[in-house]
C-alpha positions as CSV (number, residue, x, y, z in Angstrom):
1,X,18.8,-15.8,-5.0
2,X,16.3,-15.6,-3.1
3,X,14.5,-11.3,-2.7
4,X,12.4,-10.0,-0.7
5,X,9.4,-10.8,-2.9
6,X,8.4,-12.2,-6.8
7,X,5.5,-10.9,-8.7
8,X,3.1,-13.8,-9.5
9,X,3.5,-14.7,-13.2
10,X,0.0,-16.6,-14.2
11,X,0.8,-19.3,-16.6
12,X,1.8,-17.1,-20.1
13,X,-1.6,-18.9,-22.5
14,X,-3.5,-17.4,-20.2
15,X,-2.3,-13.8,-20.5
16,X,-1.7,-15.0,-24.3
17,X,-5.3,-15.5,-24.5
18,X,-6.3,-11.5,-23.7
19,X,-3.1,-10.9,-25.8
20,X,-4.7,-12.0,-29.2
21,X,-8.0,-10.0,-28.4
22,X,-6.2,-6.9,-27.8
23,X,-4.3,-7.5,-31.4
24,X,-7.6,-8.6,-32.6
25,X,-9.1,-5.0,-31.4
26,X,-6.1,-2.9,-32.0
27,X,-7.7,-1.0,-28.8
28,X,-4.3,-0.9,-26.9
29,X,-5.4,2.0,-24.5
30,X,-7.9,4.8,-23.4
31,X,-10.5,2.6,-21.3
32,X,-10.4,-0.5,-23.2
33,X,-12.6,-3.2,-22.8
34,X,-10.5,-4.8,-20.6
35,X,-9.7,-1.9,-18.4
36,X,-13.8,-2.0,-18.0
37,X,-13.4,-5.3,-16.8
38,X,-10.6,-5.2,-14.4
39,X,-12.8,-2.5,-12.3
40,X,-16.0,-4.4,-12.7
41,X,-14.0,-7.4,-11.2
42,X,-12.1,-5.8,-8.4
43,X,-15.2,-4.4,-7.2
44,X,-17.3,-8.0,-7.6
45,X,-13.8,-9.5,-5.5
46,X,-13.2,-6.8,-3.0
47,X,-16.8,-6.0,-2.4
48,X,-16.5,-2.5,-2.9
49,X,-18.7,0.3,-4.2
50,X,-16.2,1.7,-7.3
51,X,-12.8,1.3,-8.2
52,X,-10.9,3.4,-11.0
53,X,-7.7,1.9,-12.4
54,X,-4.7,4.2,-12.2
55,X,-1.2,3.4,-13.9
56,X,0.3,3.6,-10.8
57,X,-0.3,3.8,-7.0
58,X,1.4,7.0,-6.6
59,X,-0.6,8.8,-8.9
60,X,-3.6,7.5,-7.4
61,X,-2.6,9.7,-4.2
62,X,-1.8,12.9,-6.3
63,X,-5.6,12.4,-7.7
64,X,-6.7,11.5,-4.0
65,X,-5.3,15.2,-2.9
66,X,-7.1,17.0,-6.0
67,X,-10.3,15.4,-6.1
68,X,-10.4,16.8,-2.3
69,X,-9.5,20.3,-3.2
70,X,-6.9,20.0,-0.5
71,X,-4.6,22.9,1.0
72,X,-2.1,23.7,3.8
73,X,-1.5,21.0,6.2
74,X,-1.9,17.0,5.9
75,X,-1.0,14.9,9.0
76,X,0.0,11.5,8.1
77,X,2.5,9.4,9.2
78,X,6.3,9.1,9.2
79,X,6.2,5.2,8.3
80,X,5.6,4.4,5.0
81,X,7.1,4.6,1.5
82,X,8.4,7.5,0.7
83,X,5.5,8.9,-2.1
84,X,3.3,9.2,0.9
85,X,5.1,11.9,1.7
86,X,6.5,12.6,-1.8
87,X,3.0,13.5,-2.7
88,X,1.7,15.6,-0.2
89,X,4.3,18.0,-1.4
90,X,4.1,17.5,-5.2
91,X,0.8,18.7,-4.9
92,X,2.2,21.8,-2.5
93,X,1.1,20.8,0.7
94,X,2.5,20.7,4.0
95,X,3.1,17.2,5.5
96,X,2.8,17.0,9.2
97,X,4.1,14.1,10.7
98,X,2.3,12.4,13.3
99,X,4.4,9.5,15.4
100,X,3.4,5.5,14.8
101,X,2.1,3.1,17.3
102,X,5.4,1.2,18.2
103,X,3.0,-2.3,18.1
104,X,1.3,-1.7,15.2
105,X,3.7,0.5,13.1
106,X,0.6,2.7,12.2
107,X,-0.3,6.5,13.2
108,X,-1.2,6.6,16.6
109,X,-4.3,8.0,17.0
110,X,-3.7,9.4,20.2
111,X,-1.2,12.1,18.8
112,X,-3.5,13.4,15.9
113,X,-5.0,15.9,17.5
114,X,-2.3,17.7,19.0
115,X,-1.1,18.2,15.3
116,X,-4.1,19.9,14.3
117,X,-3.9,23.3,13.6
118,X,-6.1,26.3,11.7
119,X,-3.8,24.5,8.3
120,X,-5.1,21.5,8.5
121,X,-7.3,20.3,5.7
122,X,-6.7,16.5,5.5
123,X,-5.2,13.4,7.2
124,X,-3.3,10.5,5.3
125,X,-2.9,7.6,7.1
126,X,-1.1,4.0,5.6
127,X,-2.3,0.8,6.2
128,X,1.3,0.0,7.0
129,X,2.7,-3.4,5.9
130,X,-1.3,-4.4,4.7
131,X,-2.2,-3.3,8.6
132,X,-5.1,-2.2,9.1
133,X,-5.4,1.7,10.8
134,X,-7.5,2.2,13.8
135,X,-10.1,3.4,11.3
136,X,-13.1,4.4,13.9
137,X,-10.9,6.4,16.0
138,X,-9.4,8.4,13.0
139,X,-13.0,8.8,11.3
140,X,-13.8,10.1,15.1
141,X,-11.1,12.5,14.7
142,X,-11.9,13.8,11.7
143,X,-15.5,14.2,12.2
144,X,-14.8,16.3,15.1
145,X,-12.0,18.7,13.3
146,X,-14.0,18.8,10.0
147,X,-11.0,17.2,8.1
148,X,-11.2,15.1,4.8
149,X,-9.4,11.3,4.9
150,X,-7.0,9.9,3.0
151,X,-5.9,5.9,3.0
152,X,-2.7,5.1,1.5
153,X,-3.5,1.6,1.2
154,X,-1.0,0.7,-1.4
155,X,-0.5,-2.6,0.5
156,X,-4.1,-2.9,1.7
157,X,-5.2,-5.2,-1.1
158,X,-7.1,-8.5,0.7
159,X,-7.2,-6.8,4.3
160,X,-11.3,-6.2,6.0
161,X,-11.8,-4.0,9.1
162,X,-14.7,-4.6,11.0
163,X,-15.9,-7.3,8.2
164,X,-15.3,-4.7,5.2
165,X,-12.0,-3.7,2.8
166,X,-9.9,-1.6,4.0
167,X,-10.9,0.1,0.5
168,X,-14.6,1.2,2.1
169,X,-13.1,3.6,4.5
170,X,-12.4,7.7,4.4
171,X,-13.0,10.2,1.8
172,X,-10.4,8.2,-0.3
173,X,-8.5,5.4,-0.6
174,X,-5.5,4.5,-2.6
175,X,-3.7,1.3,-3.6
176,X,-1.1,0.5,-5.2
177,X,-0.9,-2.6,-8.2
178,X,3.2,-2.2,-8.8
179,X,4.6,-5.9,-9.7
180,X,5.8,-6.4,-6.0
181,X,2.2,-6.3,-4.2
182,X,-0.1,-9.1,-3.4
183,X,-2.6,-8.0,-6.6
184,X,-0.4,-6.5,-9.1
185,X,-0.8,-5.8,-12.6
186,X,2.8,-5.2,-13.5
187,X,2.3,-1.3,-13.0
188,X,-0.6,0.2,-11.8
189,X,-3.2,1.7,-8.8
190,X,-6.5,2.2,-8.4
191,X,-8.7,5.0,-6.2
192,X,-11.9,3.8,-4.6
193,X,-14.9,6.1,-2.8
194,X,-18.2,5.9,-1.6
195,X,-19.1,8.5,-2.5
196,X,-20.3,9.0,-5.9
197,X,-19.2,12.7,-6.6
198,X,-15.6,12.4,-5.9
199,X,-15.9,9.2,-8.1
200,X,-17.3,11.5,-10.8
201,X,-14.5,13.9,-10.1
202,X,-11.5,11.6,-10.2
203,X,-13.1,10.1,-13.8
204,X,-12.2,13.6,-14.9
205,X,-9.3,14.0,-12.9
206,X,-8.1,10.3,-14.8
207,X,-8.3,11.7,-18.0
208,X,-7.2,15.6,-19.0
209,X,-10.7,16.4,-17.4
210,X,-12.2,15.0,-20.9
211,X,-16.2,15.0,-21.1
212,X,-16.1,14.1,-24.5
213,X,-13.4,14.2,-27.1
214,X,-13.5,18.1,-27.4
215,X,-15.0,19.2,-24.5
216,X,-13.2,19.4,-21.0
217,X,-14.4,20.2,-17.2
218,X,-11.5,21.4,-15.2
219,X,-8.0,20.6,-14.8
220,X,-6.7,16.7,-15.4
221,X,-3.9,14.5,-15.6
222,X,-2.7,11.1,-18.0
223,X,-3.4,8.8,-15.3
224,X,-5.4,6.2,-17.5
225,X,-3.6,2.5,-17.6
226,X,-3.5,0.1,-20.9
227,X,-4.9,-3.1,-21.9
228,X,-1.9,-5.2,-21.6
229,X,-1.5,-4.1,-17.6
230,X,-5.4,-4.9,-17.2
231,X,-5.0,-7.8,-18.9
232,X,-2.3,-9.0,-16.4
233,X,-4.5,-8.0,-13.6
234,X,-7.5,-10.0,-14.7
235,X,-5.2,-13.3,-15.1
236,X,-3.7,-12.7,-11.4
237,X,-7.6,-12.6,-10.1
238,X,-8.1,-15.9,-11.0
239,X,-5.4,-17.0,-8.9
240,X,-6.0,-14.8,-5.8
241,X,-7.7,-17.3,-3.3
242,X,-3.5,-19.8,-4.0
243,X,-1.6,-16.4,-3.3
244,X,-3.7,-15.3,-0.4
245,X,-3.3,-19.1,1.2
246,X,-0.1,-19.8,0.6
247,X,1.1,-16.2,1.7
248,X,-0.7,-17.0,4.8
249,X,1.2,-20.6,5.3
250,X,4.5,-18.8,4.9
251,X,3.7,-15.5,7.2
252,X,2.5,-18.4,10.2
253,X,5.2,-20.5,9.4
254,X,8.0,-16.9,10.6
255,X,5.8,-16.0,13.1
256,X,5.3,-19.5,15.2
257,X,9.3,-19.8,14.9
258,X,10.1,-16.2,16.0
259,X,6.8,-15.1,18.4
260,X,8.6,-16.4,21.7
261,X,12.0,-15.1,20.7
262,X,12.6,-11.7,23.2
263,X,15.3,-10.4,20.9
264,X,12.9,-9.6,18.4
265,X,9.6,-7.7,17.8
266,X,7.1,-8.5,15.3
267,X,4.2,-6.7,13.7
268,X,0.9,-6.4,16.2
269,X,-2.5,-6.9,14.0
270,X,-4.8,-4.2,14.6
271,X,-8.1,-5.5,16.7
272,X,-10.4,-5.7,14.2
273,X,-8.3,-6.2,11.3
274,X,-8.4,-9.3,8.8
275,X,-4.6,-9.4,7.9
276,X,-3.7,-9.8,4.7
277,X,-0.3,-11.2,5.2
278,X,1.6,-8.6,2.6
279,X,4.6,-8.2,4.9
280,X,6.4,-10.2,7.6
281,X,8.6,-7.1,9.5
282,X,10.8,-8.0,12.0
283,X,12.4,-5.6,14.2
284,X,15.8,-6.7,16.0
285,X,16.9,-4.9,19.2
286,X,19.3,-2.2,17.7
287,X,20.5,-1.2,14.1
288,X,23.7,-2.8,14.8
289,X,21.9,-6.3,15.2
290,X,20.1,-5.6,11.8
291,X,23.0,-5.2,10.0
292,X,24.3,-8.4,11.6
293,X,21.7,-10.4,10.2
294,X,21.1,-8.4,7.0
295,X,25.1,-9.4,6.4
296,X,24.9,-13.0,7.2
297,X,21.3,-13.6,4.8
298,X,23.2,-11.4,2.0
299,X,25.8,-14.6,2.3
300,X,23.2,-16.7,1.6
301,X,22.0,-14.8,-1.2
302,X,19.0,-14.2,0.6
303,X,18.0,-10.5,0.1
304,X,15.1,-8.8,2.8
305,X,14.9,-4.9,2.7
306,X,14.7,-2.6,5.3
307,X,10.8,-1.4,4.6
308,X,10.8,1.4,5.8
309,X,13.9,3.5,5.8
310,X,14.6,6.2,6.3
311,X,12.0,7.6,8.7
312,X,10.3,10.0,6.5
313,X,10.5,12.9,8.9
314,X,13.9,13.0,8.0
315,X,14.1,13.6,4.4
316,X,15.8,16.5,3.3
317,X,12.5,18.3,1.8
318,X,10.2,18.1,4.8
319,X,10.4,20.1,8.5
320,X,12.0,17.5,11.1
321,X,9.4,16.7,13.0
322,X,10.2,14.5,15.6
323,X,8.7,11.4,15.7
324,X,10.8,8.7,17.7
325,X,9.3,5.8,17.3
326,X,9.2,5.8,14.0
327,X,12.7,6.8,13.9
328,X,13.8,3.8,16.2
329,X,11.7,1.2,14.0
330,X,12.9,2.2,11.0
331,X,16.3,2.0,12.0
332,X,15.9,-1.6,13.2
333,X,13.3,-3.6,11.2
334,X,13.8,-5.4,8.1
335,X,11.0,-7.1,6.0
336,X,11.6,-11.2,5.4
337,X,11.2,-13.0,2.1
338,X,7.4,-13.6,1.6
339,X,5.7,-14.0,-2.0
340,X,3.8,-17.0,-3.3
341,X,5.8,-19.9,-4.1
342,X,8.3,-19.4,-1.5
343,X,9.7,-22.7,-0.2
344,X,9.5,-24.1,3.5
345,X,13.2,-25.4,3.2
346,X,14.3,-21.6,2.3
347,X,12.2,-20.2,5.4
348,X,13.8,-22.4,7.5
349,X,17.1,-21.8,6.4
350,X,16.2,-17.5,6.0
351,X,14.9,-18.4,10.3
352,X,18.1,-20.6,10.9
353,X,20.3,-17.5,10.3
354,X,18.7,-14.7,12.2
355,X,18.7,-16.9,15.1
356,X,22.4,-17.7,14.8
357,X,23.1,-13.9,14.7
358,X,20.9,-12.2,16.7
């Protein structure tokens, strides 16, 4: 069988290593030592000014939302997992859904601002597939409207704009650690600011709004992650610079073979962006096609997924707004086997059958 991705597994006496200290301890959870260490080394590695360690990415957009005090309308984008979306109205706002670029699969710019309205508090944009935004022109936008930003870059982990991470950008950004990113720590997320009183706020936010152990300062949530998920994070940072150059080999290795086919599309890297190679989307020329292909790989036990799908505009607990290319891609593009020990033989094979059925 060969999915869509595998989580890197370090080699098991490494992880058995921080496994006897954390018996040795007994301190399982509640900012652990090794949670301490994760966020010290995430913001030595991404070069970033804070990072707080989340159990999960999704959660780390519910804080995003809080810490921001935000109300009424959100714009963000169509394409993208679903708890982008999920989120803005957990936390009883109003997603408004802005239509993608059809090259780069991210918010188009262009359309933002004919979204605003006397609602709008906030816009939430996705680094979709690890692809960078066209940062300056949203920052532009939201200068001018007086509106907060939100990344979801839960697939951003490894990508620069403009020389910096993707991490350094808006009010807030989000990422996601789940077992099938890049940087994983089985479960887990993380929120990262520059600015240092949303960072104070979200320390509250991480942990019932604690100040000490009787005394609290607002509202907070359980988001706080263990030992034994830092301790996996920490053993996958030593391995980082393999994953990010094999992933690379691999994500050249599709694109040379299918950039001068004209019966598919592939993913246009935003000027300025330092790609991080999460995803390698293809989109085929109708759904029909897709399902061809999808088919004849499923035969070889090879199993892609149709990141993303459905367009999110058309969930049954949103307004249909309608955003067409996003509902055209997501219809049609399916995301190839890519993950770190992939073999060259089964991306050849994996190319050999969507050029049989396109």
């Amino acid at each position: 069988m060969i999915p869509v991705t595998k989580p890197f597994l370090p080699p098991r006496e490494e992880y058995n290593k921080y496994l006897n200290d954390i018996w040795e301890r007994q301190w399982l959870t509640n900012h652990g030592p090794l949670v301490n260490e994760l966020e010290s080394k995430l913001k030595e590695h991404l070069n970033v000014s804070s990072a707080l360690f989340l159990s999960n990415g999704t959660i780390a957009i519910q804080i995003a939302i809080k810490a921001l005090e935000l109300t009424g309308e959100i714009i963000t984008t169509p394409f993208s997992y679903v708890a982008t979306t999920s989120t803005i109205v957990w936390e009883n706002c109003k997603p408004v859904f802005v239509d993608i670029d059809p090259l780069t699969f991210n918010i188009d710019p262009a359309k933002i601002e004919a979204a605003i309205t006397e609602k709008t508090t906030a816009i939430m944009a996705t680094h979709v597939f690890g692809n960078a935004c066209d940062i300056d022109a949203i920052a532009a936008i939201a200068k001018k409207h007086g509106l907060k930003v939100i990344y979801d870059a839960a697939h951003g982990f490894g990508t620069l704009y403009n020389g910096k991470s993707v991490f350094e950008y808006g009010d807030i950004s989000t990422c996601s650690f789940h077992a099938t990113k890049i940087f994983h720590t089985v479960e887990g997320g993380a929120v990262f600011t520059t600015q240092p009183q949303l960072l104070e706020k979200m320390l509250l936010l991480r942990n019932f709004g604690h100040t000490s152990p009787v005394t609290f300062d607002g509202i907070g949530i359980n988001a706080k992650n263990s030992e034994f998920h830092a301790a996996m994070g920490l053993c996958c940072m030593n391995h980082m610079d393999e994953i990010f150059k094999n992933r690379k080999t691999q994500w050249q290795h599709y694109q040379a073979a299918l950039r001068e086919s004209n019966k598919v599309q592939l993913l246009t890297v935003t000027k300025g962006c330092d790609f991080n190679c999460a995803y390698f989307p293809v989109v085929f020329e109708s759904e029909a096609v897709l399902q061809k292909v999808l088919a004849a790989l499923n035969l070889q036990y090879v199993q892609p997924r149709r990141y993303f799908f459905p367009s999110l505009n058309t969930v049954n607990y949103v307004d249909n707004r309608s955003s067409p290319h996003s509902e055209s891609i997501a219809q049609r593009v399916l995301c190839l086997p890519l993950y770190h020990n992939l073999r060259k033989e089964d991306q050849d094979m994996i190319l050999k059958v969507i050029m049989k059925n396109l």
